[in-house]
C-alpha positions in Angstrom: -96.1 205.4 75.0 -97.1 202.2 73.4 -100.0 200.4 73.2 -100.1 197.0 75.7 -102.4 194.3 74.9 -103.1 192.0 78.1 -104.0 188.3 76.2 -104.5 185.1 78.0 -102.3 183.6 74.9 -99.2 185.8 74.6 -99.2 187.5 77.9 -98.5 191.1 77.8 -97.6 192.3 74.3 -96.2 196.1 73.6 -96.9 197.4 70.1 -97.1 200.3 68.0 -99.6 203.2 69.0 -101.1 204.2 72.3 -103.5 202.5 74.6 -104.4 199.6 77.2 -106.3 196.5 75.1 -107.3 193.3 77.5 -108.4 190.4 75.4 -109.1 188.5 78.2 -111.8 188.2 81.1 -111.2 190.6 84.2 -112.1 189.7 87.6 -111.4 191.5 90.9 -110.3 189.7 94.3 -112.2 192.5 96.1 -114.3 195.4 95.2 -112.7 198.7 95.5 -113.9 200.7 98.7 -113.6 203.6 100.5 -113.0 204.7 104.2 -115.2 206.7 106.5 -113.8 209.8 107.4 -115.7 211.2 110.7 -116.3 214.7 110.3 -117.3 216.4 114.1 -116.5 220.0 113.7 -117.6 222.3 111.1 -115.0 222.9 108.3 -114.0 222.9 104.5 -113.8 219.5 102.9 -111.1 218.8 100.3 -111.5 215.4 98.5 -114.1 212.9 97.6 -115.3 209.8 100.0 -117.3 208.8 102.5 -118.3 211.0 105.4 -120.1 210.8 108.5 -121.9 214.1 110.0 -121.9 214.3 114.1 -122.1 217.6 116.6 -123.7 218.4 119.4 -125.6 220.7 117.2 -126.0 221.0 113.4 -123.0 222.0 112.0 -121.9 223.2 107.9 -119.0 221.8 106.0 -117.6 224.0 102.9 -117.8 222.0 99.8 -114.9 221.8 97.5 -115.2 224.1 94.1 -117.3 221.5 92.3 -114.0 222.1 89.1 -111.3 221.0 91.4 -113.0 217.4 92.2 -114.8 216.8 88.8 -115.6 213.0 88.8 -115.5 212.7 92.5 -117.9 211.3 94.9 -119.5 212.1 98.4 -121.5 210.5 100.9 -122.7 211.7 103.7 -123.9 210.1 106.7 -125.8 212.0 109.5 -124.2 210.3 113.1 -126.1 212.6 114.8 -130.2 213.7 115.1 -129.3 217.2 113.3 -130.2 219.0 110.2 -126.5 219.1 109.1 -125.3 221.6 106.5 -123.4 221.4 103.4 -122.3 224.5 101.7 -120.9 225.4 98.2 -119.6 228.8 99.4 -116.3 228.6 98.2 -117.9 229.3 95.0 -118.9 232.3 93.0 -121.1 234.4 95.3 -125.1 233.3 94.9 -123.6 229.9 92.5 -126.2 227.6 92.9 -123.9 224.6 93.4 -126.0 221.6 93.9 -128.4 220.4 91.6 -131.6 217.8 92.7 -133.2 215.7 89.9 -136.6 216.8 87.9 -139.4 215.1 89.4 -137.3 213.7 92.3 -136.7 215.3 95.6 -135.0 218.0 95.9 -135.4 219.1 92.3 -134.5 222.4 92.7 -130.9 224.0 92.7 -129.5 225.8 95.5 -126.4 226.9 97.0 -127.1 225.0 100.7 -128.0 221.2 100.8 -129.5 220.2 104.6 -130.0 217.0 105.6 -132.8 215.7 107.9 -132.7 216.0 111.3 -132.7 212.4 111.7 -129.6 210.1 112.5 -128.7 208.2 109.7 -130.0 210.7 106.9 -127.9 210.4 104.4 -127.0 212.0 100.6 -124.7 210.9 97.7 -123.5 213.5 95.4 -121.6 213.6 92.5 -119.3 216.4 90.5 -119.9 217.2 87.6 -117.3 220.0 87.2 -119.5 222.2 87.6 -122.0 221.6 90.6 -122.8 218.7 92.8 -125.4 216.6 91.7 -128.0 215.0 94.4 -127.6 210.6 93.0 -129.7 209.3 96.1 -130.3 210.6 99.9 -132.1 208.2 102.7 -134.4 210.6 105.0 -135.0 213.7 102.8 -132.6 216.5 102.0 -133.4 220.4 101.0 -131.9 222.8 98.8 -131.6 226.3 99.6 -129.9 229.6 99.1 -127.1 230.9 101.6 
């Protein structure tokens, strides 16, 4: 593949080796976003985005393997006044799959994450490849062991 150079002079230029070069300011005409999916019956999640949490009681969602959606980023939005569950049980038995933040809360690891029992507690998590890491929550979250 060649490299392309984007220039405000000469356009867009192909050229020997590999690559993307802009020599020129970028702006966007929108930021990107991303949908709300409405999650109201347990189940297994299978990509990154926004989710909100709602049940007549508290319900658990099966995280992804934390490999398979390295990069990727979820938010989730408690709709209802439960203690929501998330779950990294499709994981190696007793993997503790999400990770808190030294000196932050949670800052333990665990292999359950439960939101407050509050409506609009929320959480923002982040894979690493390896386990989900806890970026932010609203309300307070927990870490446990399943």
């Amino acid at each position: 593949m060649p490299k392309v150079t984007i220039d405000d002079s000469q356009g867009l230029v192909q050229s020997a080796g590999s690559g993307l070069q802009i020599n020129s300011s970028v702006s966007l005409s929108h930021l990107p976003t991303t949908s709300v999916a409405a999650q109201t019956s347990a189940g297994t999640l299978s990509a990154p985005g926004v989710y909100t949490l709602s049940g007549s009681t508290a319900l658990t969602w099966v995280m992804p393997l934390a490999s398979s959606v390295a990069g990727g980023t979820f938010v989730f939005r408690s709709a209802s006044a439960h203690a929501h569950v998330l779950t990294g049980s499709q994981e190696t038995s007793g993997k503790r799959v999400f990770a808190g933040m030294v000196g932050a809360t949670p800052e333990n690891e665990g292999s359950a994450l439960a939101l407050e029992g509050v409506q609009g507690s929320s959480v923002a998590l982040i894979s690493d490849g390896n386990k989900f890491l806890v970026m932010a929550a609203s309300g307070s979250c927990t870490l446990s062991e399943t």
